[in-house]
KOLDRENTI-496704 format. One line per 8 residues: number of its first residue (from 1); their letters; for each residue x, y, z of C-alpha. Coordinates in nm, 3 decimals. Layout:
% KOLDRENTI-496704
NUM> a> X,Y,Z; ... $
//
This chain:
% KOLDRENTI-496704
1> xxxxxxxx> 18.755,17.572,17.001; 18.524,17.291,16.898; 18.406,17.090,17.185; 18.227,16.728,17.180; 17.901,16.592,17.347; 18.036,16.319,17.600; 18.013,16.033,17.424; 17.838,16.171,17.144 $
9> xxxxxxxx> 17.488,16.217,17.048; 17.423,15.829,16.985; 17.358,15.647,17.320; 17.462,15.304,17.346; 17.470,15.058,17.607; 17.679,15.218,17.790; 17.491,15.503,17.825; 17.384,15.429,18.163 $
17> xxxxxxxx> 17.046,15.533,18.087; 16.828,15.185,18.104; 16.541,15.144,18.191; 16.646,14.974,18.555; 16.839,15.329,18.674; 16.542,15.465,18.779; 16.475,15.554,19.127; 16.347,15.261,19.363 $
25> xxxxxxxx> 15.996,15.176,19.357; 15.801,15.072,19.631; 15.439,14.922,19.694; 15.369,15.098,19.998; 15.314,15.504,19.979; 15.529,15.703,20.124; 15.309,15.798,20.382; 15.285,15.437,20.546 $
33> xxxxxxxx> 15.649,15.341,20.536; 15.723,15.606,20.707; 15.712,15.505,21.057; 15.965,15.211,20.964; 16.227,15.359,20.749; 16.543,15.466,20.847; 16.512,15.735,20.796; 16.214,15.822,21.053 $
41> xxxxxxxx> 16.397,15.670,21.325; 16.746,15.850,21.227; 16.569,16.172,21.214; 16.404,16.030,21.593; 16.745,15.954,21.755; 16.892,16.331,21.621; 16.582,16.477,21.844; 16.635,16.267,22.165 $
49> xxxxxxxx> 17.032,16.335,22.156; 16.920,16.680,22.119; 16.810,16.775,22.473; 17.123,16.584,22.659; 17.323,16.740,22.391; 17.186,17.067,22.428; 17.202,17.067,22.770; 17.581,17.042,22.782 $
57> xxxxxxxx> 17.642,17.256,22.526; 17.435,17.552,22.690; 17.562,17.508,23.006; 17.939,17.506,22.865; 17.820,17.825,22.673; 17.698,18.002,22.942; 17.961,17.946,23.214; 18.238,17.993,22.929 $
65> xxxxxxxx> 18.090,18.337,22.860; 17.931,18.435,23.185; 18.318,18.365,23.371; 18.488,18.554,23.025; 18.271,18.860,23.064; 18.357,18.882,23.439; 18.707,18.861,23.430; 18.726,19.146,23.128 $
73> xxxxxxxx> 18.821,19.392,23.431; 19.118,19.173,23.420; 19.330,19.097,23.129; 19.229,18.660,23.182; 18.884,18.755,23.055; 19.070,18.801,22.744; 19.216,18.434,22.706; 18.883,18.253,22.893 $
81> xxxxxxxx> 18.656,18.458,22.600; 18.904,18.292,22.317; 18.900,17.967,22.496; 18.479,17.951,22.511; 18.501,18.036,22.171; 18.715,17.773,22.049; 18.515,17.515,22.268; 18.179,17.658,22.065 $
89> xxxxxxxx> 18.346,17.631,21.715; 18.457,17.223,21.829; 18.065,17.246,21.948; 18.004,17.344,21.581; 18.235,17.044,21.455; 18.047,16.758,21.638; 17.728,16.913,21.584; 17.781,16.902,21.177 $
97> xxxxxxxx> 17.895,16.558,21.233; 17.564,16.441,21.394; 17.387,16.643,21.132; 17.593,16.456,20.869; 17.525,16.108,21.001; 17.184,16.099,21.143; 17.015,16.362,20.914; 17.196,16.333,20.616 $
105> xxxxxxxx> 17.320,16.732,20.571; 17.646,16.803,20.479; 17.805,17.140,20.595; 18.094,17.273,20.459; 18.331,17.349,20.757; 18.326,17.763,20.818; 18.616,17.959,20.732; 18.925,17.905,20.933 $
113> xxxxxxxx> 19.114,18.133,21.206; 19.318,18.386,20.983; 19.638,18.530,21.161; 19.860,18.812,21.002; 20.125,18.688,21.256; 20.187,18.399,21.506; 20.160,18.406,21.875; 19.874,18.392,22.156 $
121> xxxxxxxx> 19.755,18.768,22.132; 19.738,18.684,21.730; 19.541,18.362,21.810; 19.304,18.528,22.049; 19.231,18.841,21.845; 19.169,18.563,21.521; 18.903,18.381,21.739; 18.735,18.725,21.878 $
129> xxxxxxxx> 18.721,18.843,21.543; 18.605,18.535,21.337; 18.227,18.566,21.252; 18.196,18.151,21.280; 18.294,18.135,21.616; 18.018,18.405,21.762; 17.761,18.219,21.525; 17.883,17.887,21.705 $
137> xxxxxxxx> 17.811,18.057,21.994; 17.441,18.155,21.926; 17.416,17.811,21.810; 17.464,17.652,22.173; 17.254,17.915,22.292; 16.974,17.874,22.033; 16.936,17.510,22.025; 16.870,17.397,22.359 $
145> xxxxxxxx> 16.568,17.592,22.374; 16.439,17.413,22.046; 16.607,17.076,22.169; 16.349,17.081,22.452; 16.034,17.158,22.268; 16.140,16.947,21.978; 16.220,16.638,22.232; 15.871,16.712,22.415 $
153> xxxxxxxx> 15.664,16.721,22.075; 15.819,16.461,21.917; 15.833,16.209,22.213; 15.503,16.266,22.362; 15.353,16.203,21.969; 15.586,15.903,21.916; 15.458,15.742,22.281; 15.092,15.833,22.239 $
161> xxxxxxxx> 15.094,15.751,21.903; 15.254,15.383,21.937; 15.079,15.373,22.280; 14.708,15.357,22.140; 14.810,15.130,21.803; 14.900,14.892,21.993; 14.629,14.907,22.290; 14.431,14.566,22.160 $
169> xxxxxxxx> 14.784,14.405,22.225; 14.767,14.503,22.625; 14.458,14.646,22.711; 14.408,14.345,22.926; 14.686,14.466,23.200; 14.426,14.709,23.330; 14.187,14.456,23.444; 14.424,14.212,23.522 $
177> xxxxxxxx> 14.628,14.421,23.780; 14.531,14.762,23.776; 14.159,14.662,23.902; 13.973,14.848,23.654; 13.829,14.805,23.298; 14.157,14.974,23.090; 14.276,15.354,23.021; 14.041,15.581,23.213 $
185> xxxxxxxx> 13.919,15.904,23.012; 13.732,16.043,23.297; 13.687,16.019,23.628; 13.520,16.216,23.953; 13.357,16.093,24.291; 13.043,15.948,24.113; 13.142,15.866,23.729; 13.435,15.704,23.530 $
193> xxxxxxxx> 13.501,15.649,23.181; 13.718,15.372,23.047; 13.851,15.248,22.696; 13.706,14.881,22.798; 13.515,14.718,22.464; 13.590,14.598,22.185; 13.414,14.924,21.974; 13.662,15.177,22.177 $
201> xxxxxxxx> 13.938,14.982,22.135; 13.950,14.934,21.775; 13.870,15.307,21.752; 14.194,15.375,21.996; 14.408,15.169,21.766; 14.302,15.346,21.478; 14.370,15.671,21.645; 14.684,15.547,21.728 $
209> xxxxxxxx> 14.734,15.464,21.374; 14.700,15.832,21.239; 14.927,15.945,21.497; 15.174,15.728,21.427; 15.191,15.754,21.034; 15.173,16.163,21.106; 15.477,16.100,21.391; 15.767,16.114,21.159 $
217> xxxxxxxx> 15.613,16.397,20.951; 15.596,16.599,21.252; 15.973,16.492,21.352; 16.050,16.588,21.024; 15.990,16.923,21.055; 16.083,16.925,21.382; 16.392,16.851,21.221; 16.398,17.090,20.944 $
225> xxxxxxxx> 16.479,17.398,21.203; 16.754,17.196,21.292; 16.913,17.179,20.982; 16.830,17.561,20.942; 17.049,17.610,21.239; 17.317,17.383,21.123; 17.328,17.515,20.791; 17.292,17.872,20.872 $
233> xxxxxxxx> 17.507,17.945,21.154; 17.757,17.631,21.151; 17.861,17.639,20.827; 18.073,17.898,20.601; 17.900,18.231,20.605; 17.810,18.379,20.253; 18.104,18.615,20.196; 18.334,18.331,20.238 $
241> xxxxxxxx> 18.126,18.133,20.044; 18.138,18.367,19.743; 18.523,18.425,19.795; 18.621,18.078,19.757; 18.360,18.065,19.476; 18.559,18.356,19.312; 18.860,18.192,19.376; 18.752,17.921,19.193 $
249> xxxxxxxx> 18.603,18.091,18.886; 18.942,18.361,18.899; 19.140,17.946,18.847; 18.910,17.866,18.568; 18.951,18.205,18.387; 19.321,18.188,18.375; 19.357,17.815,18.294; 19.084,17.901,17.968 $
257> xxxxxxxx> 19.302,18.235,17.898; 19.666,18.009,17.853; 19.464,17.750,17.709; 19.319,17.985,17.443; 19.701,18.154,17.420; 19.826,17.799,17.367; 19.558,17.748,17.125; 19.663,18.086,16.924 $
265> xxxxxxxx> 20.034,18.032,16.970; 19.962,17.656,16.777; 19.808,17.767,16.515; 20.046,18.053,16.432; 20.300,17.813,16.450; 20.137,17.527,16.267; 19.981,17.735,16.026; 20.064,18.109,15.893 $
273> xxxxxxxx> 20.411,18.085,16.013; 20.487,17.732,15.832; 20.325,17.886,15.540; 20.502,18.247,15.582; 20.861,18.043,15.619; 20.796,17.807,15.281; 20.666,18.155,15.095; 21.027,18.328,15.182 $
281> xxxxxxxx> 21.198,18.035,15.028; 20.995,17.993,14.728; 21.106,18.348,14.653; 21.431,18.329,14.723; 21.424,18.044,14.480; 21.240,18.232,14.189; 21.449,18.530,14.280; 21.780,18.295,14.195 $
289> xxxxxxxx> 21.564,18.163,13.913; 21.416,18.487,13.784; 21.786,18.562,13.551; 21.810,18.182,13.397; 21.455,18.052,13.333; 21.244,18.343,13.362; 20.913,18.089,13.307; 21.014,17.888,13.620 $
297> xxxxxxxx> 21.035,18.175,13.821; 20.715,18.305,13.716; 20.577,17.966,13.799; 20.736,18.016,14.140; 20.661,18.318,14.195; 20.218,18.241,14.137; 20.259,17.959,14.378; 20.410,18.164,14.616 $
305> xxxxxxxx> 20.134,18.400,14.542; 19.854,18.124,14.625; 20.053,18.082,14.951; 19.998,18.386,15.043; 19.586,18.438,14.987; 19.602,18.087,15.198; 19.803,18.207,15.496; 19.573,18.568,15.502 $
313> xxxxxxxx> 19.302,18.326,15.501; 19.410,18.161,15.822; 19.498,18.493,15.975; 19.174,18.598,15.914; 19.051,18.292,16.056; 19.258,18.321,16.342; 19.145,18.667,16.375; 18.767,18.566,16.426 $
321> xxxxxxxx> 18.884,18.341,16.678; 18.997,18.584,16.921; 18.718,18.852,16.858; 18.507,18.888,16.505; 18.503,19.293,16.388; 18.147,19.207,16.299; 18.071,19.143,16.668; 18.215,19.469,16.746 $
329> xxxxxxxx> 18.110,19.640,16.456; 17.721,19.513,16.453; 17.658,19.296,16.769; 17.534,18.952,16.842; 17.285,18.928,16.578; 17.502,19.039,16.263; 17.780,18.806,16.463; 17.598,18.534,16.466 $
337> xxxxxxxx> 17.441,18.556,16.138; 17.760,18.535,16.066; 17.858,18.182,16.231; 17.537,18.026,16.134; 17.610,18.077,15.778; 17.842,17.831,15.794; 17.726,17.567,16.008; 17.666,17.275,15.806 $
345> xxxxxxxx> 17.321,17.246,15.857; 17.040,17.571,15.803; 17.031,17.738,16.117; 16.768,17.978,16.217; 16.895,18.323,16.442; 16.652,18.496,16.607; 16.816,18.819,16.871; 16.545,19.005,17.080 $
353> xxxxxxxx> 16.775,19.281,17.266; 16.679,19.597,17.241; 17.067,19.731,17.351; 17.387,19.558,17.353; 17.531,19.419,17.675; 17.914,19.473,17.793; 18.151,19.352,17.531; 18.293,19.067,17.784 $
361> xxxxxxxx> 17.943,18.896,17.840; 17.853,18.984,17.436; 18.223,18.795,17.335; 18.118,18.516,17.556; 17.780,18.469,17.439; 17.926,18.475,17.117; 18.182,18.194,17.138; 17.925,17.985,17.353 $
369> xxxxxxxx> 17.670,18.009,17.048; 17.986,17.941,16.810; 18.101,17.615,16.932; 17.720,17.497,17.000; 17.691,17.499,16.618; 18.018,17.382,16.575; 17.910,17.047,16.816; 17.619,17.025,16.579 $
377> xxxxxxxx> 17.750,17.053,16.289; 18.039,16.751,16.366; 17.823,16.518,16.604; 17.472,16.604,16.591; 17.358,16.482,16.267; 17.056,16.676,16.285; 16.924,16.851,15.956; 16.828,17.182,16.101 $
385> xxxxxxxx> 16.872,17.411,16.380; 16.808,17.708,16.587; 16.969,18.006,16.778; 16.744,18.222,17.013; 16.914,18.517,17.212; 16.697,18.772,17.447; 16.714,18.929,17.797; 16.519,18.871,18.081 $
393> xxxxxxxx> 16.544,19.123,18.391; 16.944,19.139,18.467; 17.030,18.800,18.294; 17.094,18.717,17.880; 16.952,18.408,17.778; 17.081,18.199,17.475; 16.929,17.874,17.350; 17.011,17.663,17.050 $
401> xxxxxxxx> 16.821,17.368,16.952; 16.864,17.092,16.689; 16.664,16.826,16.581; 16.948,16.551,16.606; 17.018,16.257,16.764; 17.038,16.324,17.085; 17.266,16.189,17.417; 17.456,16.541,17.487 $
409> xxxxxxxx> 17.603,16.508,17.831; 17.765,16.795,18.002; 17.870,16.585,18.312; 18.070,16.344,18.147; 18.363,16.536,18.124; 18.290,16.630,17.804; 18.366,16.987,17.646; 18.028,17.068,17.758 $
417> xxxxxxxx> 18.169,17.059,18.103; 18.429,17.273,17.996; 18.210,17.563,17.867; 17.994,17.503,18.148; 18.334,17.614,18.340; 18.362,17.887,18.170; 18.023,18.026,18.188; 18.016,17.954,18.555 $
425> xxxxxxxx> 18.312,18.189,18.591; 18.126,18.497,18.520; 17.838,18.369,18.746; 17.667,18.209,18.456; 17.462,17.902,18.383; 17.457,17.610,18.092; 17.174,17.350,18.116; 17.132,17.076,17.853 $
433> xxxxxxxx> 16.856,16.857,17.788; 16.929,16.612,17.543; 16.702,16.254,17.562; 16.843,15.987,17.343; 16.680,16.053,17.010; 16.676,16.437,17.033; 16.590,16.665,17.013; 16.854,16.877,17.183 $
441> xxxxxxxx> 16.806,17.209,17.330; 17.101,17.352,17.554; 17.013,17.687,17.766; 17.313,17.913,17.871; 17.234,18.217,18.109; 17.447,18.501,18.150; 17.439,18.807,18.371; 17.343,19.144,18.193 $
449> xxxxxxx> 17.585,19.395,18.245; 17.608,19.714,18.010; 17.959,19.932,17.869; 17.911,20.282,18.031; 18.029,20.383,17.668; 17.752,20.214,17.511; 17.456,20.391,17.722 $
//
């Protein structure tokens, strides 16, 4: 059940890991590119399709409901109702689309119509009774308020802002052919105040200048409730969520359960039943042998017997495999003890629980420890290591460290990914941090659950 670190601990060339894979730098701080990345203006564009957008989309919500609820006392209220819902759930389509392409956010599609049967009264009760297409319906309603105040904030700070920056440029229109000295600040009967020399100008532009660099901050948390909305009402709600994430971890369970049966059904095969099968013929030999050379047979016969100490040996071995007595006997720390012991390199086991969780989570900690120190002692070439178990709230934490060389990857389709798999079945974690060099210190997190036998 050994599994391998990626490519290894050593990193080589191919490691992807040089020193140009960084992230981008740039000269300017992020606070004055803003106003001319991409991103700013993306984030711009969402906010002004907003109100045209949400203006349609309301209005469709509205009549689509208002004319549904009104014709209830009738049975087309029925059919319009399904129909406005269907319209909000293809609102809910284009509107994670725009989300997707001008604000980067990508939202699962919610959970699709379920019918027990075919036919219009089965496709009308599926829309009714779907929870997306009421929360694509309180969308519509929800964002066109927000579409106007966002479009109003962020266009009256985008014009002002750009407006005064770049006054110096066309302050001299005013004079020119609006017969007076440039942007009035005050005026009554008696008094006026313009922005007309050189000291108020500059200090205009410069005003400008702060509100432009704060512009696209303010957009983008202008925009942030909009991807709140997005995320929150057009997108898969949490049960489904977790079902498909159960669905998921149920696939991984049973693939590792036949691959471990595979595994077991190998080494029987391979091992104590080749060696079983040879044993019954070296006795049947020494049994024909036993009458005419009597020393033969006794030769035959103490073979046969060191076949048999061999095979109980890989039965036993076969045995811990599935499920050590000594982790059912004494726990994690006597268990791993155990496995340390013969890891090829010292290993120190430290286990702070003060009880012992459910046997499930204690077997899996167990073999997750088990081929850790198996990867270390076949790839790590490290001279010492370390096992730490110990609970924190509702979760068991395990951590083993070594001091080799480093370059443990658990994305690179490694076996690390593959216990990662199996840890995230039971809604558990595996995080490895292993720089080239070492040291190497992976983390697994499992939740705490407790036998009612064991309380």
């Amino acid at each position: 059940m050994a599994t391998e670190y990626g490519q290894g601990y050593g990193l080589g060339s191919g490691s992807g890991l040089s020193s140009d894979a960084g992230p981008r730098r740039h000269r300017l701080p992020a606070g004055l590119r803003a106003p001319f990345e991409g991103r700013s203006w993306r984030e711009f564009g969402f906010v002004l399709l907003s109100l045209p957008i949400g203006v349609t989309f309301f209005t469709y919500a509205v009549t689509m409901m208002a004319l549904g609820a009104g014709l209830l006392v009738t049975f087309l209220g029925v059919p319009v109702l399904a129909a406005g819902l269907v319209g909000c759930r293809g609102i809910g389509a284009l509107e994670r689309a725009r989300a997707r392409g001008l604000l980067d956010l990508d939202v699962a599609a919610p959970e699709p119509l379920r019918m027990r049967k075919p036919g219009a009264m089965a496709w009308m009760g599926a829309v009714l009774k779907s929870g997306a297409s009421w929360r694509s319906l309180l969308y519509a309603l929800l964002q066109f308020p927000w579409a106007v105040f966002s479009f109003c904030v962020a266009v009256t700070f985008w014009a002002v802002g750009w407006t005064m920056l770049t006054y110096p440029l066309w302050f001299w229109v005013f004079p020119a052919y609006a017969s007076q000295d440039g942007i009035q600040l005050y005026g009554d009967e008696t008094h006026h105040v313009y922005v007309d020399n050189a000291f108020e100008v500059t200090v205009t532009a410069l005003l400008g200048l702060l509100v432009t660099l704060a512009t696209p901050w303010i957009v983008r948390a202008l925009t942030t409730v909009d991807r709140l909305l997005v995320h929150g009402l057009l997108g898969p709600s949490r049960l489904a969520t977790r079902v498909v994430e159960l669905e998921s971890d149920r696939g991984v369970v049973v693939d590792t359960a036949a691959a471990d049966l595979r595994r077991i059904e190998r080494d029987l095969h391979d091992g104590a039943q080749a060696r079983l099968v040879n044993l019954a013929m070296d006795l049947g030999l020494a049994k024909e042998k036993l009458r005419e050379d009597p020393q033969e047979a006794a030769r035959m016969v103490g073979e046969a017997h060191g076949e048999v100490k061999t095979a109980l040996q890989e039965l036993r071995d076969l045995a811990r495999g599935i499920h050590p007595a000594v982790l059912t006997d004494r726990g994690l720390d006597a268990a791993l003890s155990a496995v340390a012991s013969r890891c090829a390199v010292p290993v120190r086991v430290e286990v702070d629980l003060a009880e012992r969780p459910a046997s499930a989570i204690e077997g899996i900690a167990y073999f997750t420890v088990s081929e850790l120190l198996q990867n270390i002692s076949k790839h790590a070439r490290a001279t010492a290591a370390s096992v730490e178990v110990w609970r924190v709230e509702d979760r068991l934490m395990l951590q083993v460290v070594d001091n080799g060389v480093g370059g443990a990857d658990a994305s690179a389709g490694s076996g690390l990914a593959g216990l990662a798999g199996r840890l995230d079945a039971v809604d558990g974690i595996l995080v490895v941090d292993s720089p080239a060099g070492g040291p190497t210190r992976v983390t697994a997190e499992l939740p705490w659950r407790t036998d009612p036998v064991r309380r």
